[in-house]
N, C-alpha and C positions, 0 to 999 in steps of 0.2 A: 152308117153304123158307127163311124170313128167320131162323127160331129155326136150322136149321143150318149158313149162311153164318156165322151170327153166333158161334157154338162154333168154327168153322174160324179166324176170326179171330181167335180168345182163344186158340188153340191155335199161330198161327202167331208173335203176339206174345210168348207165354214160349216159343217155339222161339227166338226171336230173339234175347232176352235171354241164351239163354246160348250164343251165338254165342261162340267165339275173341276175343281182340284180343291179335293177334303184337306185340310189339317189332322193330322193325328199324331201319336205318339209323343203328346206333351211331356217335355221337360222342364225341371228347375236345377239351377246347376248341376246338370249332365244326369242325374235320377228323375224316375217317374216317381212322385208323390214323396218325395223324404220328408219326415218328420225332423230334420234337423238341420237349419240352414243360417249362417252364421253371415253367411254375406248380406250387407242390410241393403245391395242394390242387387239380387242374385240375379242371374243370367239364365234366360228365358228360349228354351228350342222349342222346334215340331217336325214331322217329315209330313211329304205331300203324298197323296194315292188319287189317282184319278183310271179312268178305264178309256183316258184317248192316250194319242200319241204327241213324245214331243209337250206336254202341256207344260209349264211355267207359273209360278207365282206373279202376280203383277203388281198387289198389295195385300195389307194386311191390316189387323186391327187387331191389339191384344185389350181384354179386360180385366181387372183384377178386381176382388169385391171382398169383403170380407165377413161376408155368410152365404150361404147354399140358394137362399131363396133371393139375395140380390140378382148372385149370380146365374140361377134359371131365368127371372126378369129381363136379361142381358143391360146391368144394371150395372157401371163398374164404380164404385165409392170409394175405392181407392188409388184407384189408376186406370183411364181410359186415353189409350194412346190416339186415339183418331186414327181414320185412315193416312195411311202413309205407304208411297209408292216406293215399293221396294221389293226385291226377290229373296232377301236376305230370311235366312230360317234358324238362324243358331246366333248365341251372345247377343240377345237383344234384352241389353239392360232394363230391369224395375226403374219407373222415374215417379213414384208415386205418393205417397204419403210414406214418411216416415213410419216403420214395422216396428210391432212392440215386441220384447220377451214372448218365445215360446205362443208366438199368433199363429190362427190357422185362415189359412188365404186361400181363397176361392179362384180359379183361370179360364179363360176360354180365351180361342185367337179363333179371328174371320180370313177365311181367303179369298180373295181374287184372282181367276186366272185372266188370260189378257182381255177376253171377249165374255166373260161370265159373271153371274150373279155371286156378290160374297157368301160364301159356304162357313158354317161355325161349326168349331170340333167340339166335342163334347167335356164337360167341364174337370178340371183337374183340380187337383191343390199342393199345397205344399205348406208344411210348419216352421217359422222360425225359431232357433237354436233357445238353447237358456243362456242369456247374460247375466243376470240377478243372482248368480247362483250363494246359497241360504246352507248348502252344505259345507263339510269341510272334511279335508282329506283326514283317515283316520287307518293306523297299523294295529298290529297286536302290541302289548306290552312286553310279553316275553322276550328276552335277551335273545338274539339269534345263535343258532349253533357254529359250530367251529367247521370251516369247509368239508363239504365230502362225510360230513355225519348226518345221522338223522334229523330231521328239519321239520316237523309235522305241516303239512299245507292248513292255515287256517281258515276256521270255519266263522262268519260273520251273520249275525242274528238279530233282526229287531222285529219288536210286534208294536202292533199298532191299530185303532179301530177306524171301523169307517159308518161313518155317522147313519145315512143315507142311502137310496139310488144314486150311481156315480153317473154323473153327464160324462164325463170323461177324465183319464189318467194318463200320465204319461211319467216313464222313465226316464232318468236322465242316468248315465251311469258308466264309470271306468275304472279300472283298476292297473297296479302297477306291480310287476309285469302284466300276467294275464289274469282273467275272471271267470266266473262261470256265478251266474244269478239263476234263483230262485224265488218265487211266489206263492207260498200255501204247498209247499214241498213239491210243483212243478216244474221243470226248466223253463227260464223265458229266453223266447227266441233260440233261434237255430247257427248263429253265428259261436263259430272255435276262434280259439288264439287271439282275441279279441284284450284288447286294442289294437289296430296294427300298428307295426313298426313306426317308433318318430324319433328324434334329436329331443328328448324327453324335458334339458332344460330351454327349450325353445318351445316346445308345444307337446300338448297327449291330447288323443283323440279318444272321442266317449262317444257311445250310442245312442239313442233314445227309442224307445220300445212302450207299443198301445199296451196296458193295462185295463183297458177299461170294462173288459168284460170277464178280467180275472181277478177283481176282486170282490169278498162276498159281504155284505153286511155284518158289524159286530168284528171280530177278531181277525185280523191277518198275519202272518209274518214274512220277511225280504228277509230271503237267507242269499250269501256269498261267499262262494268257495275263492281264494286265492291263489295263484300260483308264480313262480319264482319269473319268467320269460327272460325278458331279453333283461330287466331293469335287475335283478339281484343274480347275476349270474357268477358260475364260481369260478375261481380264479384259474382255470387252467389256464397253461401256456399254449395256444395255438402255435404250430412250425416252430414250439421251443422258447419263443420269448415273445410272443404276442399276448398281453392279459387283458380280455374283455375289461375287468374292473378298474382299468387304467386307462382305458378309453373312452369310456360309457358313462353317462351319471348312473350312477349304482346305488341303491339302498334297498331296507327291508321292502318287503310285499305291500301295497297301501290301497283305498279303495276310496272312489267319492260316489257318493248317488243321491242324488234327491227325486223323490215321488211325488207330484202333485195332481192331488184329485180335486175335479172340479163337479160341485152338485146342483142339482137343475137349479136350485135359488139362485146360482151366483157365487157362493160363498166355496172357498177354497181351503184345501189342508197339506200342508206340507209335511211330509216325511222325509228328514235328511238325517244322512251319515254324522254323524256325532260321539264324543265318548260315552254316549249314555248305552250303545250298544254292544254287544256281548258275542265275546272270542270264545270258541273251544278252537282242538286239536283234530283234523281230518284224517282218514284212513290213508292220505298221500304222504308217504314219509319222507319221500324223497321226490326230488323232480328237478331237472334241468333240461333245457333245450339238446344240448349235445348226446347228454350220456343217457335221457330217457328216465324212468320214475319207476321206484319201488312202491307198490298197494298193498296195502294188509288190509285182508277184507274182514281182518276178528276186530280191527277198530272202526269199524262202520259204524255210523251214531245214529241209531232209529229215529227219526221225527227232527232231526234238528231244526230243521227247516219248516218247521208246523206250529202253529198256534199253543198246542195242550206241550208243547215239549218244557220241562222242566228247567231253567237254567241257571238256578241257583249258584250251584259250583262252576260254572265257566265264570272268566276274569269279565274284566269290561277292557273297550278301546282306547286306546291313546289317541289325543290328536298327532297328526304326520307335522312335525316344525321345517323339515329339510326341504329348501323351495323347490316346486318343478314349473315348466311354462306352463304358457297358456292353454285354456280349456279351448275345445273346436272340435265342432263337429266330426264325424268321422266321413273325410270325404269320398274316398274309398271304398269299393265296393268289398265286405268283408268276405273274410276264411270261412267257408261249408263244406261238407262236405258234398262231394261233387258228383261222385259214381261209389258206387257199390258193388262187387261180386266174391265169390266162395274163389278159395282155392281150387289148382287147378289140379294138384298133384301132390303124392306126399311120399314119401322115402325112409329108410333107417338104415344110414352109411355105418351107424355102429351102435349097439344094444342098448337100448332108452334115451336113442339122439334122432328125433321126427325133423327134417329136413322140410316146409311147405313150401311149395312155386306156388306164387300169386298170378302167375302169364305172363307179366309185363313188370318193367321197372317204374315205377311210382314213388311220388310224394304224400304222409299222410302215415293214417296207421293202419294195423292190422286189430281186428276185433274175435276175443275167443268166447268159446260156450265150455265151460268144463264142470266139472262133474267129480268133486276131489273130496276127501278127508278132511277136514279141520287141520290147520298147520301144514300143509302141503305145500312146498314151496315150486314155483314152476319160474325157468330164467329162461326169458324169451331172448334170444340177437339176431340182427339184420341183418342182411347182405345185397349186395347187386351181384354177384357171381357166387358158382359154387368149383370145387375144385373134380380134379377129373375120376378122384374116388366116392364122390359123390355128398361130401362133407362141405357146410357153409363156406365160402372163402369172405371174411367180413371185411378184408384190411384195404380193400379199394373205397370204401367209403367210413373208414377209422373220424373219428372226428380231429381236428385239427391239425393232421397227421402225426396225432401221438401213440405213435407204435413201438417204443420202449421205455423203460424205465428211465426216470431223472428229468423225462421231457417237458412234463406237465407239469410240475410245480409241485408243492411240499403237499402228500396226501392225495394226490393223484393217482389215478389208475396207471399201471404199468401201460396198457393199450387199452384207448379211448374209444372201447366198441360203443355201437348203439343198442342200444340194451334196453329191457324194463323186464319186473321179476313181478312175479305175483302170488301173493301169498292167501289160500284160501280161508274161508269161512267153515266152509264144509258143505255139501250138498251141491246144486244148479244153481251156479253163477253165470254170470256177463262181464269179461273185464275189456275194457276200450279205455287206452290212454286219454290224456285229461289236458298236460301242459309240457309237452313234449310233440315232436315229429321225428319222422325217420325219412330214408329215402332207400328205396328198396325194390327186390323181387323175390329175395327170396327171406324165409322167418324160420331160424335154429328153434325146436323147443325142446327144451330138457325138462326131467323132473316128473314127467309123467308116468303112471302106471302102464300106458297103454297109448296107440296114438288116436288124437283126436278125429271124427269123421270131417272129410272137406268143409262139409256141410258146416262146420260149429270154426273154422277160420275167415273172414271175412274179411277182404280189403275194401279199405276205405280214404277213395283219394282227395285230399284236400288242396285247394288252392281258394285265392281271391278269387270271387265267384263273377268273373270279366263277361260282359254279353258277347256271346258269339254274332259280329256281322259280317261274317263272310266263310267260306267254306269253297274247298277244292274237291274232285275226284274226277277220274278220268277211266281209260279203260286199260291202263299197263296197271297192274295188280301194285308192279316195285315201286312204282312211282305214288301212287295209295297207301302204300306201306311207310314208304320216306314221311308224307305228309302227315298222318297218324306219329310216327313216331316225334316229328318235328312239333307236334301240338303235345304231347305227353311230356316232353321236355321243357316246352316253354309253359305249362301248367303246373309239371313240380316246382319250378324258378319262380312262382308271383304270389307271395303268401306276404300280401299288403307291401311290399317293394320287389322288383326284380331282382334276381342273385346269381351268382355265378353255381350254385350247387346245393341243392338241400340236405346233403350230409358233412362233408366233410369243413366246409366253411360256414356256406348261407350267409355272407355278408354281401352285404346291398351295393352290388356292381354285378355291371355285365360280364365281367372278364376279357 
């Protein structure tokens, strides 16, 4: 009996040996398929899946091609590393044919386990970056206001035709501080707070975004809202005598983007940022990262963003003269939002003062549904605690820790709450900040006739959107709990750099 367990075993063990080991989960510097890649020898990963034990890489073979149909042929025309014995799965440099401008590159890698036939993953790609870039940075003309006054966010418009069927389009596009783009009056892409964070005269990072099945023959327009961020911030004094605008390169709001569609002929059209494009004034009157944004929703601009829209009386754009660094991909995985849920709880510690608990302390905003008069003004403020009569306590997360008078600088708020106000239209609105964050659990609302149903407050947590590859739980509850809260903390902390705090500092240190 033991002599043929023991053949079963020597039998099972070179079965196993030459088990498979797939390639899969193709990468190009550290993303699955990005459209934007700046490095012209980018860094090539995979992970291995197989269903034995113990199995190994032994070698490998990457192909590179640069169209679809080479690359089903298993055809590489631009780079075929040969087999090469090695285990190696991560930073295996492009050695291939020099990559052009904005090329779309076709992948596949073969594997070898120690005892097995080469196995191919299925095909991937990746785009290289815009170098060529044909745009040029461009602001509003209008004189900026004088700190802590009304500021209006502007609104950036250009129309443009498109000849054709689009073979394909792509976005290239950043702005300074933040952005928010349009397409034929739809939001493109899903990314907030966009740029992330950078040392502005060393480098700004830009997106690039598929267009190519949102554009329609005949008339288009790329509308761009802009917002103040990190680059035009106001001079408050942080802890008294720290001034963003003394540390930072600082100037007005500015935007770059060029569009190029490609048509089944071959032939190409360019759409870039220039002064030939046209500023109004946005319903954002105010907005800063710290202190949060005043909305008047009676300056809402119907169609701005649309082809038939009028825009006679808006200005036209300036080009931006003031140098910033270099363009580069954005390589960072951006700001989304991340989870979603209603209020948990609502209160009135004192007559027309709604107290909401969100459940949890969080990074990101709070989203309302209201239901108001024309002219109604409603002043939202944050907090992480409340006090024990049942009223906000905002001042554990005050911004810069300016909680009296003289601290902030000339035009300052006496105490640097996180705030935004909103000013109705009249009727069923949605108001969700735009160029601003908070950090919080709990949301003051004044100003209402009545308090809102849970249902119509919405948090909404944002962070850089980091793949989760690993995860805890156990069966002690407290120790699930620690873990949970230890991820909710380091989630509000990584909003395109890590920080020591999303209210009160949010400068890019661990602490």
């Amino acid at each position: 009996m033991w002599r043929r367990t023991g053949l079963v075993l020597i039998f099972l063990a070179a079965y196993g040996s030459a088990v498979a080991v797939t390639p899969e989960n193709l990468k190009c510097e550290f993303r699955s398929q990005p459209l934007g890649v700046d490095n012209p020898t980018p860094r090539l990963s995979w992970t291995l899946r197989s269903d034995g034990k113990d199995e190994v890489q032994a070698s490998y073979r990457v192909l590179v091609a640069s169209s679809k149909a080479l690359i089903d042929r298993y055809r590489g025309d631009l780079w075929d590393s040969g087999t090469v014995a090695s285990d190696r799965q991560n930073n295996i440099d492009y050695a291939g044919k020099p990559l052009e401008s904005g090329q779309v590159v076709y992948w596949k890698v073969a594997i070898a386990g120690a005892n097995a036939k080469p196995v191919w993953s299925k095909a991937s790609t990746w785009e290289m970056g815009l170098r060529d870039w044909k745009a040029r940075w461009i602001e509003d003309a209008k004189p900026a206001a004088e700190p802590y006054q009304d500021d209006p966010a502007p609104l950036f418009r250009k129309e443009f035709s498109v000849r054709s069927q689009v073979a394909r389009a792509r976005l290239y596009i950043t702005g300074l501080g933040y952005y928010e783009a349009s397409i034929n009056g739809k939001r493109i892409g899903d990314h907030v707070l966009d740029p992330g964070w950078t040392d502005v005269d060393k480098r700004v990072s830009y997106s690039v975004y598929d267009l190519t099945r949102s554009l329609a023959q005949g008339k288009n327009c790329l509308g761009v809202m802009l917002g103040n961020g990190w680059y035009n911030p106001l001079p408050l004094k942080l802890f008294g005598n720290f001034n963003l605008r003394e540390h930072l390169e600082a100037g007005k709001p500015r935007l770059i983007a060029e569009l190029r569609i490609e048509y089944g002929d071959g032939s190409v059209d360019v759409v870039s940022s220039d002064p030939t494009w046209k500023v109004g004034d946005g319903p954002i009157v105010r907005n800063n990262i710290y202190l949060g944004e005043v909305y008047d929703a009676r300056r809402e601009v119907a169609g701005w963003n649309r082809s038939d829209f009028r825009d006679q009386a808006w200005r036209n754009a300036v080009a931006s003269e003031r140098p910033v660094g270099k363009l580069i991909a954005q390589p960072q995985p951006p700001i989304r939002v991340t989870k979603q849920w209603t209020a948990v709880k609502v209160t009135e510690p004192k007559p027309g003062v709604f107290v909401y608990d969100m459940g949890v302390n969080f990074a990101g905003w709070a989203s309302f549904e209201f239901d108001l008069l024309a002219g109604t003004q409603v002043h939202l403020r944050y907090g992480e605690l409340i006090y024990p009569d049942g009223n906000l306590n905002p001042m554990t997360s005050v911004a810069g820790q300016i909680k009296r008078k003289g601290v902030g600088g000339p035009g300052a708020p006496d105490i640097a709450w996180q705030s935004d106000t909103f000013i109705a239209k009249g009727g069923k609105e949605t108001y969700t900040p735009r160029f601003t964050f908070h950090g919080f659990r709990y949301v003051e609302i004044t100003g209402l006739p009545k308090a809102l149903p849970l249902k119509a407050v919405t948090g909404m947590r944002l962070n850089s959107d980091v793949e989760t590859v690993g995860s805890f739980e156990c069966s002690n509850p407290l120790l699930n709990d620690i873990q949970a809260m230890c991820l909710r903390t380091f989630k509000s902390n990584i909003f395109s750099v890590q920080s020591d705090c999303p209210h009160r500092e949010r400068l890019a240190y661990g602490g």
